[in-house]
RONUKOL-273343 format. One record per residue (C-alpha): x, y, z negated; residue in one letter. Coordinates in steps of 0.25 Angstrom, whole numbers, plus 5000, padded with zeros to 4 digits. Layout:
N
XYZa;...
***
This chain:
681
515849924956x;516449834944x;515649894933x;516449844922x;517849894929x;517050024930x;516850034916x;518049984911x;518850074921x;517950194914x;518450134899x;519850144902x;519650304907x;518850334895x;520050284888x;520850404897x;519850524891x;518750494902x;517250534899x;516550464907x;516050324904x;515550214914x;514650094907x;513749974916x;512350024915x;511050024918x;509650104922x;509350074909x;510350114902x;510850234910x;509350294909x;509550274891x;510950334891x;510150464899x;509250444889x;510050474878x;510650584884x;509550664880x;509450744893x;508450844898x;508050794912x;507250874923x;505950804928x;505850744941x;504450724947x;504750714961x;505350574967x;506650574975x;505950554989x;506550575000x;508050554998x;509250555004x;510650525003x;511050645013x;510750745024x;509750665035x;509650535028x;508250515020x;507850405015x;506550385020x;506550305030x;506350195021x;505150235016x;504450185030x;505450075032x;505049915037x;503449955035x;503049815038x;503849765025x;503349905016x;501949845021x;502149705016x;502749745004x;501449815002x;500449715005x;501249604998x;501149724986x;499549714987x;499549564988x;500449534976x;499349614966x;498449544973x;499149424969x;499549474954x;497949514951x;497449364955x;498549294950x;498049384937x;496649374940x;496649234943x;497749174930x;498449044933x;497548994943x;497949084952x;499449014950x;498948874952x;497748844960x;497348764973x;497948834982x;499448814974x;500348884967x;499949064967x;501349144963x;501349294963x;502749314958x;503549274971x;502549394979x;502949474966x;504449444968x;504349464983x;503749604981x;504749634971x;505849614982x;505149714990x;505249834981x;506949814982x;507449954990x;507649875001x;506449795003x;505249875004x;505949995007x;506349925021x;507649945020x;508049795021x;508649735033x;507749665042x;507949525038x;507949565023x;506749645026x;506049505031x;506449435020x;505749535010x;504549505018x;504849345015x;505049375002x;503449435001x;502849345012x;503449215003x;502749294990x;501449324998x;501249144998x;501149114983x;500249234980x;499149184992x;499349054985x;498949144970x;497849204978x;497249084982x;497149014970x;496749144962x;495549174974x;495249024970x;495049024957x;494249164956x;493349134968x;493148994964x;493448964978x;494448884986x;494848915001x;496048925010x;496449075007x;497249155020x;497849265016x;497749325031x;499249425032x;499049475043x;497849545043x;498349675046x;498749605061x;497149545061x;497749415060x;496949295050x;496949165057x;495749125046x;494849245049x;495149225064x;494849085066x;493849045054x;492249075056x;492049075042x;492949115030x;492849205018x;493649325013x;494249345000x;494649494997x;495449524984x;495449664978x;496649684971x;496049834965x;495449864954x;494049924960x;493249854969x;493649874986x;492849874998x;493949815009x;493749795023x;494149675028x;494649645042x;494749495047x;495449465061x;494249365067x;493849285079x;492749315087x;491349305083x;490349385073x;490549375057x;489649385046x;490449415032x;489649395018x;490349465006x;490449384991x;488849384989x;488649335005x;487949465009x;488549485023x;489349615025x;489449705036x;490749645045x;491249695059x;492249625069x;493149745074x;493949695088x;495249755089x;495849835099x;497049785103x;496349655105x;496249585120x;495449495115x;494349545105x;493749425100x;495449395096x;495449515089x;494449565079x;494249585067x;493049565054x;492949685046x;492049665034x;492049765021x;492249675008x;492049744994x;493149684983x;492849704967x;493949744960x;495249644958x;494349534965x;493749484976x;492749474986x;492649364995x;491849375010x;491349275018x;491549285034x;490649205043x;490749215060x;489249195064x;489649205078x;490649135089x;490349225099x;491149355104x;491349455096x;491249565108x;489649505109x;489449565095x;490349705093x;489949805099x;490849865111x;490950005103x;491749945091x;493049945100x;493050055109x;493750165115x;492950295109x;491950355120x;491950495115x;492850615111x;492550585098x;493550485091x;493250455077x;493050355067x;492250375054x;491450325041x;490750385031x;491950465023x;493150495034x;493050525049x;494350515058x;494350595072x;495350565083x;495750635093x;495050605107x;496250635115x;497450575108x;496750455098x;497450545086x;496850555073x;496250685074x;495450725061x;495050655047x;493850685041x;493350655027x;491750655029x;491650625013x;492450745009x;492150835020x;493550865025x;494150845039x;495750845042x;496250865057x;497250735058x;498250695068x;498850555064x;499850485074x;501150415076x;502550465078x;504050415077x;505150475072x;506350455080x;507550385070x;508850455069x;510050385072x;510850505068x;511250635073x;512150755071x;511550805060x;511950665052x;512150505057x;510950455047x;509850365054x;508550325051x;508550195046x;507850125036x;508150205024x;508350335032x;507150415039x;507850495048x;507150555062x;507950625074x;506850715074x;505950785063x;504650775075x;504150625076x;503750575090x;502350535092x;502050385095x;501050435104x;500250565106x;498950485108x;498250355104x;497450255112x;496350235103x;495050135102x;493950155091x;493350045083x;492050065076x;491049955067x;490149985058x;491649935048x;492650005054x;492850125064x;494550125070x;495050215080x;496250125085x;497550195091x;498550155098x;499850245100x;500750165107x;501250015110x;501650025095x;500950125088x;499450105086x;498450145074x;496950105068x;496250215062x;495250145053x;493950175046x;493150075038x;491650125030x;491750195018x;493250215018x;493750345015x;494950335023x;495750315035x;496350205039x;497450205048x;498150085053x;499350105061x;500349975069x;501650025073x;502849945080x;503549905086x;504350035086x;504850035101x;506350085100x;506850055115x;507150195116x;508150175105x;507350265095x;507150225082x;505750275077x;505050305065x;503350305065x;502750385057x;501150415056x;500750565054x;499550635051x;499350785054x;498250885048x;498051035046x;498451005031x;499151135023x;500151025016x;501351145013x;502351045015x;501750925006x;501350815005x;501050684994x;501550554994x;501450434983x;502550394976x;502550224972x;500950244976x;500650324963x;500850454963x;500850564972x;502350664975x;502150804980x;503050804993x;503650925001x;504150945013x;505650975013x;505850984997x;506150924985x;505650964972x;507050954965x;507950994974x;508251084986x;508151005000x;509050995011x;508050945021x;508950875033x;507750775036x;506350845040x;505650705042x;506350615034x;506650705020x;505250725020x;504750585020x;504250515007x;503950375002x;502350345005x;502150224997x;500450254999x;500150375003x;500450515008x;499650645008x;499450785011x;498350895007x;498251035007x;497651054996x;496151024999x;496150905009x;497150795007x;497650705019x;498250545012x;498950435018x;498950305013x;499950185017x;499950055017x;501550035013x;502550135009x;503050215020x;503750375021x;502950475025x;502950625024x;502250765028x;503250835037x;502350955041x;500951015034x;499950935036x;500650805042x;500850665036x;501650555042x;501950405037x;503050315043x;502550195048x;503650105055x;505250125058x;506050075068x;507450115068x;508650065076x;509950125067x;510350115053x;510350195044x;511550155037x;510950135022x;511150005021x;510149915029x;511149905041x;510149885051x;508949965059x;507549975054x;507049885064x;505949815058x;505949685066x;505049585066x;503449605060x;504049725055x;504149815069x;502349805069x;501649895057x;500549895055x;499949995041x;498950085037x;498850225033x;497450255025x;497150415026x;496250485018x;495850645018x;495250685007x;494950804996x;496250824989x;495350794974x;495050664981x;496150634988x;496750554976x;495650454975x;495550414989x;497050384990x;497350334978x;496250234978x;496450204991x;498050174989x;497750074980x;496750004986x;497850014999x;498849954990x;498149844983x;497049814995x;496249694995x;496749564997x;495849475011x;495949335010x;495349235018x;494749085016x;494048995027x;492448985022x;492148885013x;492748885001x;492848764989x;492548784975x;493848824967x;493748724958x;492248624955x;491448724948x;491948854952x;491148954953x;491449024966x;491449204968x;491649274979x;491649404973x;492649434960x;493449544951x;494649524941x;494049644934x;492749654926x;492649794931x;493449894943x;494549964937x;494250124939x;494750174951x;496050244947x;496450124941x;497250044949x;497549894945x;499149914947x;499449744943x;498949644938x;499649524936x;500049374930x;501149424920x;501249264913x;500349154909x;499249224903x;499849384906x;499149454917x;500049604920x;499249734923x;499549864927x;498349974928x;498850114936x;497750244935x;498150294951x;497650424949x;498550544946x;498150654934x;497150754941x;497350674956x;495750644955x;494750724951x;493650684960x;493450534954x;494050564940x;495150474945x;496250544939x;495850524925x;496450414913x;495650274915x;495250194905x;495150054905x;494649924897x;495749794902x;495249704892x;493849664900x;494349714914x;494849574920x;493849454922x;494749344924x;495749354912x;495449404897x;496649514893x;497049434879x;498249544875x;498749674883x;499849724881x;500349874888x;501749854895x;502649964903x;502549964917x;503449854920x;502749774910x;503849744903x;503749794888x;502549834880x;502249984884x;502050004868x;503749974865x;504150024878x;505350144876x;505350244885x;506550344885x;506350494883x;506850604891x;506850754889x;506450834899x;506550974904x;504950994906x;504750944893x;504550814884x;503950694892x;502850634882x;502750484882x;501350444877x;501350344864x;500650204876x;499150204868x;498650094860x;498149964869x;496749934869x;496449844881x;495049874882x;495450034884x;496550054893x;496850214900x;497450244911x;498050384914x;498450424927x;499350364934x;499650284923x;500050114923x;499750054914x;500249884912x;499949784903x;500149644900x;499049564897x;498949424891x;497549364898x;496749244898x;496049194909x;494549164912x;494049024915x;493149074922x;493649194929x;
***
């Protein structure tokens, strides 16, 4: 539409005795001019999920849609602060070192990209689709080259970095071929981590030495889909990371010999007993002898036990029926049938035990396959499911879904995150503003899961976490399901113009769902600690042994923090950033709701000193900025409404003293700092 032709056309009917008046505008403007209305408006505090634009055509398909490109967005998420903190941490060096020129602003553009509508939503076509994949793998290069040179310059070493990215497949040519090499780990939270490490290796016995050279305990774990086990193993070793630093492991093979001489025969094995089960010291998981299901979690800290049933199922994909001519596609979730089909009613499973990790690996079909993982002292489940190709010969489209059922008295709800932050109230078949037409059973009850899903009945408390944002719902008491992959063969006719197909790297998926069962008083801590710790996890990266001084002088560390002490545990280090020359960005979240802890106290306001917080740059001048960071939050204008529950009260930002800064919950709080860097940091 000519906007000017509109308005000029509205002028001249004015000029007839018309009232209405058309003027170019903006959000901006549009939001002042209700403003000054002077308005009483209702308060909405639910979101507007699901929608749909009519009968049988919700969309929420798009919530689960292209899985392989929602889980690189969110690893290229996690490795850009990873990138943004040493780029801070480290000051110019970091730009310019000896291993060339370090740039976090293409990743950051890249990443930018993805948050378009139609990028991580997977709603592009396919070849769109892979260039927004381009697009983040071109960013990925200059920030390895940044990392480099920052590891370098706070290590006081010099090696050949790998950045091994395709650890999730156990593939690392370093790791594989060289007898010696070492192992740098970056923490990227603000409390220190214990990470388990896994390194696809070569046969032979390995000894690892942590920062002081004290050997540590390690195990080589075969896999089981290996032919040849010696091809396919892997070194597990458990590596403890101080906060916003890192620790670097040494890794030696003592041994040429084959690695079946030296592992016990029971560490790979089909279980002799009727007795399926893996265990540490806080959770125990039963399967069932018979079928290889998940058949019961037990949390022996808190004393509770939860019968669960967790397995596959497809949805069939509608291509239209009588009822309407909507298919699922990749904005629509729309099933034939409200009942999903079961991948399989049973799994072929082996069990995996060392004194490191106990698995119970099972396989559902030529496509379908799961590792339900335990390491020492973890508090949760670990389940790590690889699905595709989605076979469609028989002209089905399909949509899997992983589900757990329990006993659970849920009434109809069940909890999802919203942006990762806080948590919505959902129920089954309603709406809390409006009466609803339900025509989709499945679909118009599905929600965005961007990290976790939950349900408790009041007492016990069942939580998913994900590693990528995907839909999921709770469509009967007591059940929970997560969509995982979609393969679909029609349009759905909202624009794309193509099937979800998914070619390429994108047809195999491989993620993880982390499930914890706990007390609802302590179900808050687990997950929200364990979320972030999901979302900003450390970062491996390898060197051949041997390593030069970084420069004549140097004084070498393999051990080192940002931070002169740990941030408290409810406080998350959101950013942290170059924001100039001598400007470093930060952004400090509290995670925790009002009244969500009681337990650990995490619930409550934190306070904290910035000035003597970071060890490699002196904080010369703070200064408090909105969330965008672009205007002082002392100046910033904020519009006030009226409502019809009563005034809204806009606390008067407190005086800034840099040594004494609070936290309420779940408050952000971001500042602009002007820094100077330490010589000798």
């Amino acid at each position: 539409v000519d906007s000017p032709g509109l308005t000029h056309a509205s002028s001249q009917q004015q000029a007839n005795g018309s009232r209405i008046h058309v003027l170019y505008s903006t959000p901006a403007c549009y939001l002042q001019e209700l403003n000054k209305a002077k308005l009483t408006w209702s308060l909405k505090e639910d979101d507007f999920f699901p929608y749909a634009d009519g009968p049988n055509m919700f969309w929420t398909g798009y919530f689960s849609s292209r899985p392989a490109l929602k889980r690189y967005e969110r690893l290229s998420y996690n490795f850009l602060q990873v990138c943004n903190q040493l780029e801070a941490l480290a000051g110019p060096a970091a730009n310019e070192g000896p291993y060339g020129l370090g740039d976090s602003a293409p990743l950051n553009e890249a990443m930018a990209v993805l948050q378009h509508h139609d990028a991580v939503s997977g709603t592009a076509k396919q070849h769109v689709t892979y260039d927004y994949a381009r697009q983040l793998a071109a960013g990925w290069r200059p920030c390895e080259v940044l990392l480099s040179n920052a590891l370098s310059r706070l290590s006081g070493y010099k090696a050949a970095f790998s950045f091994c990215l395709k650890l999730n497949i156990s593939i690392c040519p370093l790791s594989k071929k060289l007898a010696h090499f070492q192992v740098t780990i970056y923490n990227p939270l603000g409390r220190k981590v214990n990470h388990m490490v896994r390194l696809p290796v070569s046969k032979g016995i390995f000894n690892v030495k942590d920062p002081n050279g004290k050997i540590v305990p390690s195990s080589v774990v075969v896999l089981p889909s290996s032919q040849y086990p010696e091809d396919h193993s892997e070194l597990l070793f458990s590596a403890s990371v101080p906060a916003v630093g890192f620790s670097i492991y040494s890794v030696a093979r003592v041994s040429g010999s084959n690695l079946w001489d030296h592992t016990p025969k029971s560490r790979f094995r089909e279980p002799q007993t009727r007795v399926l089960a893996i265990e540490n010291e806080y959770i125990r998981a039963i399967f069932n002898p018979d079928t290889g299901l998940l058949m019961k979690i037990e949390n022996l800290e808190q004393q509770l036990v939860l019968p669960v049933k967790q397995s596959f199922f497809w949805y069939e994909a509608s291509i239209g029926d009588k009822d309407s001519s909507q298919a699922s596609g990749a904005y629509i979730f729309r099933p034939s049938q409200s009942e999903p089909v079961p991948v399989s009613r049973w799994a072929q499973t082996h069990l995996v035990k060392t004194a490191l990790v106990q698995e119970v690996h099972q396989n559902f079909s030529a496509w379908c396959s799961q590792v339900v993982r335990l390491y020492p002292g973890q508090r949760h489940l670990e389940l790590e499911w690889t699905v595709g190709p989605i076979p469609t010969i028989d002209n089905w489209g399909k949509e899997v879904i992983s589900r757990f059922d329990t006993p659970l008295r849920t009434e109809g709800q069940f909890y999802t995150d919203s942006n990762g932050r806080e948590i919505l109230k959902r129920r089954r078949d309603y709406r809390p503003t409006w009466q609803l037409n339900q025509t989709e059973p499945v679909a118009g009850n599905y929600y965005p899961v961007n990290s976790r899903i939950y349900i408790t009945d009041g007492y016990m408390q069942l939580t998913v976490l994900t590693d990528r944002s995907q839909g999921g719902s709770s469509l009967s008491d007591g059940s929970l399901e997560l969509m995982v992959h979609r393969k679909l063969l029609v349009d759905d006719e909202r624009g794309v113009g193509e099937p979800l197909l998914d070619e390429g790297s994108g047809e195999w998926v491989r993620g993880r769902h982390l499930v914890l069962l706990d007390q609802v008083n302590n179900a808050a801590a687990g997950h929200r600690l364990l979320a972030e710790k999901e979302v900003l996890a450390p970062q491996v990266v390898l060197s051949p042994g041997g390593s030069i001084p970084y420069y004549s002088g140097a004084i070498p560390r393999t051990q080192f923090s940002g931070l002169h002490q740990p941030l408290p545990p409810s406080v998350r280090l959101l950013t942290l950033a170059r924001w100039g020359p001598k400007m470093v960005l930060l952004r400090l979240e509290h995670q925790f709701a009002v009244g969500e802890d009681s337990g650990r106290n995490l619930s409550s306001p934190v306070t904290l000193d910035l000035q003597n917080l970071f060890a490699t740059f002196i904080i010369t001048h703070l200064q408090e900025t909105t969330l965008a960071a672009n205007q002082p939050r002392a100046s910033a204008s904020r519009l006030k409404w009226t409502l019809n529950t009563g005034p809204i009260s806009s606390p008067t930002p407190p005086k800034l003293n840099p040594a004494s800064i609070t936290l309420q919950p779940m408050e952000i709080r971001t500042f602009v700092a002007s820094v100077k860097w330490k010589e000798d940091s």
